[in-house]
GURO-839919 format. One record per residue (C-alpha): x, y, z; residue number from 1. Coordinates in Angstrom, 3 decimals. Layout:
% GURO-839919
- east / north / up / num
- X / Y / Z / NUM
...
***
This chain:
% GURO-839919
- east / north / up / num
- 24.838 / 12.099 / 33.987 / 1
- 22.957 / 9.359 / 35.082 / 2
- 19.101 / 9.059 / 34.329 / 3
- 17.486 / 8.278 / 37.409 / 4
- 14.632 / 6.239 / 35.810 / 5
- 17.180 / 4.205 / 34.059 / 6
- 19.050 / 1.016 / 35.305 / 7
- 21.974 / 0.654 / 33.099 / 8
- 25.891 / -1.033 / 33.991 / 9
- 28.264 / -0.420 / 31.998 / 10
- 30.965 / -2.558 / 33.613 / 11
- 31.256 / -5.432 / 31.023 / 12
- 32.799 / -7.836 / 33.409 / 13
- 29.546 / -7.595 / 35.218 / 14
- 27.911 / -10.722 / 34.001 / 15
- 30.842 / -12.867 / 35.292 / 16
- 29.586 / -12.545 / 38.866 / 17
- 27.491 / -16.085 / 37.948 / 18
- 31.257 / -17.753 / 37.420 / 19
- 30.992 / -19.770 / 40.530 / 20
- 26.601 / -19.493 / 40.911 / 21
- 24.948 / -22.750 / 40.542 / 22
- 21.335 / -22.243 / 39.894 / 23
- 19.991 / -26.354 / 40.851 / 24
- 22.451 / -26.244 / 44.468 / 25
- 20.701 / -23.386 / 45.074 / 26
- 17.451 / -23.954 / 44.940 / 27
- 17.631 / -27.631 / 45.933 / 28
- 19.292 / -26.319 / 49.417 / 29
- 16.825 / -23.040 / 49.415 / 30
- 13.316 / -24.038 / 48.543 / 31
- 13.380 / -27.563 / 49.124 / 32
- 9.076 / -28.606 / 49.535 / 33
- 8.261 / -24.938 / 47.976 / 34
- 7.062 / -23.569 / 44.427 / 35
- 9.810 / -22.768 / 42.313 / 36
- 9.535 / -19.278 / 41.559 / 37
- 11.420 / -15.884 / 40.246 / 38
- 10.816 / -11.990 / 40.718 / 39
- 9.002 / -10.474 / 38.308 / 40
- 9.106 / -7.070 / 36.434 / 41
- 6.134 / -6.189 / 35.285 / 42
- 4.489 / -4.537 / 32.115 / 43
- 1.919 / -2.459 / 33.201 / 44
- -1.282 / -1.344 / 31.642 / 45
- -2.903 / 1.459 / 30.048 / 46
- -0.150 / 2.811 / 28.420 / 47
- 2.631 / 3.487 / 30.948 / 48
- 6.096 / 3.610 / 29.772 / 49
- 7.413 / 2.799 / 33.019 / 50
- 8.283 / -1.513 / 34.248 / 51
- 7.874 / -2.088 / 37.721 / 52
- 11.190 / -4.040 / 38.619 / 53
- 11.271 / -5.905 / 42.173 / 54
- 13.630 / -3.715 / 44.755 / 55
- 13.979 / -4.770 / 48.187 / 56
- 11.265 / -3.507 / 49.706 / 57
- 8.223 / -5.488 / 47.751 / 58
- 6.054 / -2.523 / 48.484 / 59
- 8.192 / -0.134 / 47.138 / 60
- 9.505 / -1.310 / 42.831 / 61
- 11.417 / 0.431 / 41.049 / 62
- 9.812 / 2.404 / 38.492 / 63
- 12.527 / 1.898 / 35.354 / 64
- 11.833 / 3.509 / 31.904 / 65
- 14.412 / 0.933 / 30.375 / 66
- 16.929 / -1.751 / 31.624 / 67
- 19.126 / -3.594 / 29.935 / 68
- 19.714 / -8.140 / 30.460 / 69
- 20.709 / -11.044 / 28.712 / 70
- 17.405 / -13.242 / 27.956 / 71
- 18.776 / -16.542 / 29.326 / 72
- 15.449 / -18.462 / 28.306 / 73
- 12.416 / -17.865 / 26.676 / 74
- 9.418 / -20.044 / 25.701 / 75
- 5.953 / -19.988 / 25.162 / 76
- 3.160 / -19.743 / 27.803 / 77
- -0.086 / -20.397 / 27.701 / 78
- -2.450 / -20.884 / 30.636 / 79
- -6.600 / -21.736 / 30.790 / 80
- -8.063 / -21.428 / 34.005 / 81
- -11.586 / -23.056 / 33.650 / 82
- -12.678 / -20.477 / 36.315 / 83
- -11.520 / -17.357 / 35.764 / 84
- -8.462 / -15.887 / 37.366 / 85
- -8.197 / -14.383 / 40.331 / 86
- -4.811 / -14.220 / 41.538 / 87
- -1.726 / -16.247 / 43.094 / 88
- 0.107 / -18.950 / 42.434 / 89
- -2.435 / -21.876 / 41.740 / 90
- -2.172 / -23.473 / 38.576 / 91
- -3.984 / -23.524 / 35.050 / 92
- -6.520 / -26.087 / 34.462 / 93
- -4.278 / -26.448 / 31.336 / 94
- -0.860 / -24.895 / 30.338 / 95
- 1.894 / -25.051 / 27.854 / 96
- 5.351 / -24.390 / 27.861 / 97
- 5.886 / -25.321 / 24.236 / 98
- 2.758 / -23.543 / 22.761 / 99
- 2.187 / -26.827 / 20.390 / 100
- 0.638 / -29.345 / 23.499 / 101
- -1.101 / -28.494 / 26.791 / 102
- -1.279 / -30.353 / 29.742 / 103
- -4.346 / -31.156 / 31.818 / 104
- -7.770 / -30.804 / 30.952 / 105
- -9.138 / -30.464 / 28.054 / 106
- -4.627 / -31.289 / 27.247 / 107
- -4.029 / -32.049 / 23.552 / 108
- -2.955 / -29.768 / 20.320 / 109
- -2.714 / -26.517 / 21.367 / 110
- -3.638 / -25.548 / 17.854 / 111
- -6.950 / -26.973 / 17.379 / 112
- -8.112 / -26.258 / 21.445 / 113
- -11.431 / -24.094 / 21.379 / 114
- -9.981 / -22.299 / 24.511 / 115
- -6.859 / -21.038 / 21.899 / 116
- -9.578 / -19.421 / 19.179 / 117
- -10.274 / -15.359 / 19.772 / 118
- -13.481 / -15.078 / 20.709 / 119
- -13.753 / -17.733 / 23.195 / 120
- -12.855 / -15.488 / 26.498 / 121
- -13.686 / -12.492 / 27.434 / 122
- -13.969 / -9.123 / 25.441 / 123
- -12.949 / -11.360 / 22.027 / 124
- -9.746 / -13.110 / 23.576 / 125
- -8.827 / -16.149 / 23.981 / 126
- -9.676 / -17.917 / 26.858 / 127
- -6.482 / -19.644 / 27.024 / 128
- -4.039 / -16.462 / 27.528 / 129
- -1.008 / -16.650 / 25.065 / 130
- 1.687 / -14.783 / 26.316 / 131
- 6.182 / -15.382 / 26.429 / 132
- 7.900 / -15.979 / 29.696 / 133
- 11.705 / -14.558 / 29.120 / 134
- 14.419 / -14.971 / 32.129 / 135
- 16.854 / -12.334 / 32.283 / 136
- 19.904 / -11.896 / 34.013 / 137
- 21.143 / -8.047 / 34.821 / 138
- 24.717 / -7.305 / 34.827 / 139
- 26.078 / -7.909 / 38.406 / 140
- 23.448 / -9.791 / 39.490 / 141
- 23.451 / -13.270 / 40.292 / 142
- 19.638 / -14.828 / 40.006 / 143
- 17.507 / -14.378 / 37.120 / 144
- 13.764 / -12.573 / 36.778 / 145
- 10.718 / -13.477 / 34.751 / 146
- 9.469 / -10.636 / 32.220 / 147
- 5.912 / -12.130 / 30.940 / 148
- 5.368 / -10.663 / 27.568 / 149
- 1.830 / -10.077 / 26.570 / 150
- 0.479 / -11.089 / 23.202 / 151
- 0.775 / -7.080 / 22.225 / 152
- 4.379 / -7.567 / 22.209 / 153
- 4.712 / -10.688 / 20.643 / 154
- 5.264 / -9.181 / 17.066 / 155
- 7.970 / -6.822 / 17.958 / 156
- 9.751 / -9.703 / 19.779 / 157
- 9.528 / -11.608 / 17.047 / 158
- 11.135 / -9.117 / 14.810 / 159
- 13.987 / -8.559 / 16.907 / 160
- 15.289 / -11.848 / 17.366 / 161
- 15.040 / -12.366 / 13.832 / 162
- 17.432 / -9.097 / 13.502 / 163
- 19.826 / -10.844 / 15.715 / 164
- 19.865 / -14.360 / 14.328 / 165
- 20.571 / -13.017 / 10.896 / 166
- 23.770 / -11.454 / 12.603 / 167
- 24.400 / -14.823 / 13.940 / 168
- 23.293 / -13.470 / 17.574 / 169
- 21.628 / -16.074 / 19.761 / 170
- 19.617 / -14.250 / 22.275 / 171
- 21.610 / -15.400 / 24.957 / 172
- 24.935 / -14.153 / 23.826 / 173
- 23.686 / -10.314 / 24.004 / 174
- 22.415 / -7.951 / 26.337 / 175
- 19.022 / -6.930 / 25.300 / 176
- 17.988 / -3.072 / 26.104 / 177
- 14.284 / -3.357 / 26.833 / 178
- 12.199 / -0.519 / 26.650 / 179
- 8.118 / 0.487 / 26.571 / 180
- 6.144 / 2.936 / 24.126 / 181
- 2.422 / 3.848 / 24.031 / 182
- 0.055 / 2.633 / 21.592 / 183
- -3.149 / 3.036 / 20.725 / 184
- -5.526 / 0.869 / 18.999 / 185
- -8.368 / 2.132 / 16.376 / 186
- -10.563 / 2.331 / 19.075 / 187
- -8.380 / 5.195 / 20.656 / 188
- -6.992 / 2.473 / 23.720 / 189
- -3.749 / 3.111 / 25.353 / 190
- -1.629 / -0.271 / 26.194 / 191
- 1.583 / -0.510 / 26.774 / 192
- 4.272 / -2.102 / 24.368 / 193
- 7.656 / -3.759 / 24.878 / 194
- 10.807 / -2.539 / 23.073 / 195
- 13.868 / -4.199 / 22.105 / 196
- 17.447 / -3.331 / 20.873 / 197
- 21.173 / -4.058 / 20.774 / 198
- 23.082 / -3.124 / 24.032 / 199
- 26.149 / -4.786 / 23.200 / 200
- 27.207 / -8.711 / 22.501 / 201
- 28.834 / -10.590 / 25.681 / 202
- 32.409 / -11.343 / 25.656 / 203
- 33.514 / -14.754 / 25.031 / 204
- 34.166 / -15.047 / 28.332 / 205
- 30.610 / -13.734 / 29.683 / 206
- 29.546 / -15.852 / 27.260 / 207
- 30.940 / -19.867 / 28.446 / 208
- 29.230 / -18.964 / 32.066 / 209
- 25.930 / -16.979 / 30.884 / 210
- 25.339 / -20.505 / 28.294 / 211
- 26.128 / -22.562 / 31.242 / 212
- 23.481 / -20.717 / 32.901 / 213
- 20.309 / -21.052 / 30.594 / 214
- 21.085 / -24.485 / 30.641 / 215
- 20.287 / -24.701 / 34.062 / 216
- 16.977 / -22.204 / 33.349 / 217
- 15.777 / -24.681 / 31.285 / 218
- 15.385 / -27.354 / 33.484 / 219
- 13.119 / -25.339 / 35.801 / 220
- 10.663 / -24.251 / 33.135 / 221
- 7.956 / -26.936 / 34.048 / 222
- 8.473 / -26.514 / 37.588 / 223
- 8.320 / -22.716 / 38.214 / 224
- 4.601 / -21.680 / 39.388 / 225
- 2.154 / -19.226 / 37.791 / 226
- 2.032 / -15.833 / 39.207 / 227
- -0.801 / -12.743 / 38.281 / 228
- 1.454 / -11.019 / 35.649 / 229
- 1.469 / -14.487 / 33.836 / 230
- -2.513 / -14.559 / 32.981 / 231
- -3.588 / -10.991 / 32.484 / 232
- -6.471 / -11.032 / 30.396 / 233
- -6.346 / -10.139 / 26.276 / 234
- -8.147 / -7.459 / 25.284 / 235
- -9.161 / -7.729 / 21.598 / 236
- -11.179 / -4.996 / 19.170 / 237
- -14.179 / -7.009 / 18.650 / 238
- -14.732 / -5.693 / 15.097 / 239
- -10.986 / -5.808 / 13.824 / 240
- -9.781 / -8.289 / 15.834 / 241
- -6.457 / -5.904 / 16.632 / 242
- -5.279 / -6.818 / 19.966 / 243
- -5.867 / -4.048 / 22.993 / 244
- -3.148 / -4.589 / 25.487 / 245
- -3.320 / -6.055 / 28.763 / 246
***
C-alpha cells in the first residue's frame, strides 16, 4: 500500500518524458522580460520531518515525508544582503554561485570576505548565508525544482556524494531518495535535517536525455532570481559554534 505522505514512481521509464523537452525554447518563448525562476520545496524549521513540495494550488503544498529525483545541478550559494532580508525576489548586495568569488559589493574572495566569518550576522552566523541550491527532476515530470539546502545539511550532503562517486555514480545518473530527521543541538534546539540515499541508478537510456538536461540547468544558474527559502538566516551556538538549523 501506498504511503500517503510519500511521493514515490516506480515506473523507470518515467524520466524519459524530457526526450523531446527543451529547457532554453522554453523559457525563451515563456518568460521572455521576466526573472528566471523554479518552484521550490522547502525545508522547514524547527524540526519538522515533513518538505513542503509546490502542488497546484500555491496555497495548498504538499506535505511529503520523502520524495525521490535526480539532482540535475547543484552549486554553491551564497547571498549578503547589506540590509537584512525581508523577503522576495530582489537580489543580494553580493552573491556567489561558485562559493570561491562574489559579485557586487564588497565582490572579491569569498574566503577572506568579513561577511563569510561566523560571528559577523546575527545570533553568531554569518552574515553572508552559505547554503546549496540542487535542481531536481521527479520521475514523469518535465521541469525541474530548486531544493535550497541549509548549511545544517551541508555535511551529510557531502558524505553522500562521496558514497556515490566512489561507486563511480555522478549525481546526475541516479535518483536520489531525500528524506528529513530531527536534530537537536547541545542547547536542546530542534532543526530540521536533510537525508540522502540510493533509489536506484538511471538507465542508459534515462541517462543520454537527463545529461542533456543539466546541461541546459547550467546555463541558467546566474540568471535564476533569489527567493525567501534561499537566505534563511544561520543559527549558530554561540559558545560551540555548532550550527542550529534554519
Amino acid at each position: 500500500m501506498n504511503n500517503t505522505n510519500e511521493i514515490s514512481k516506480t515506473n523507470n521509464s518515467g524520466f524519459l518524458a524530457v526526450k523531446d523537452f527543451n529547457l532554453n525554447n522554453m523559457v525563451s518563448q515563456e518568460m521572455e522580460g521576466l526573472n528566471v525562476s523554479f518552484e521550490r520545496i522547502k525545508i522547514p524549521s524547527g524540526g519538522t520531518t515533513m518538505f513542503e513540495i509546490p502542488g497546484d494550488n500555491p496555497d495548498e503544498p504538499e506535505n511529503v515525508k520523502e520524495f525521490s529525483a535526480v539532482i540535475l545541478y547543484h552549486h554553491p550559494l551564497y547571498s549578503y544582503y547589506k540590509d537584512k532580508y525581508t523577503g522576495g525576489s530582489n537580489p543580494p548586495d553580493c552573491s556567489s554561485t561558485d562559493g570561491m568569488f562574489g559579485n557586487g559589493v564588497p565582490g572579491g574572495k569569498c574566503s577572506e570576505c568579513p561577511y563569510n566569518q561566523f560571528g559577523s550576522g546575527e545570533n553568531g552566523s554569518k552574515a553572508c548565508k552559505n547554503r546549496r541550491r540542487l535542481y531536481i527532476l521527479r520521475e514523469g515530470e518535465i521541469f525541474p525544482m530548486i531544493l535550497s539546502l541549509p548549511t545544517s545539511s551541508l555535511n551529510d550532503f557531502s558524505r553522500y556524494l562521496m558514497r556515490q562517486l566512489s561507486k563511480g555514480n555522478k549525481s546526475n545518473m541516479i535518483v536520489t531518495r531525500f528524506s528529513l530527521k530531527k536534530a537537536v543541538n547541545n542547547s536542546g534546539i530542534s532543526y530540521s535535517q536533510a537525508q540522502f540515499s540510493l533509489e536506484r541508478k538511471l538507465t542508459p537510456e534515462e541517462y543520454t536525455f537527463i545529461s542533456a538536461m543539466s546541461e541546459q540547468v547550467k546555463e541558467f544558474k546566474n540568471n535564476v532570481s533569489y527567493e525567501a527559502e534561499d537566505n534563511l538566516s544561520i543559527t549558530v551556538d554561540p559558545e560551540t559554534g555548532e550550527v542550529i538549523g534554519t
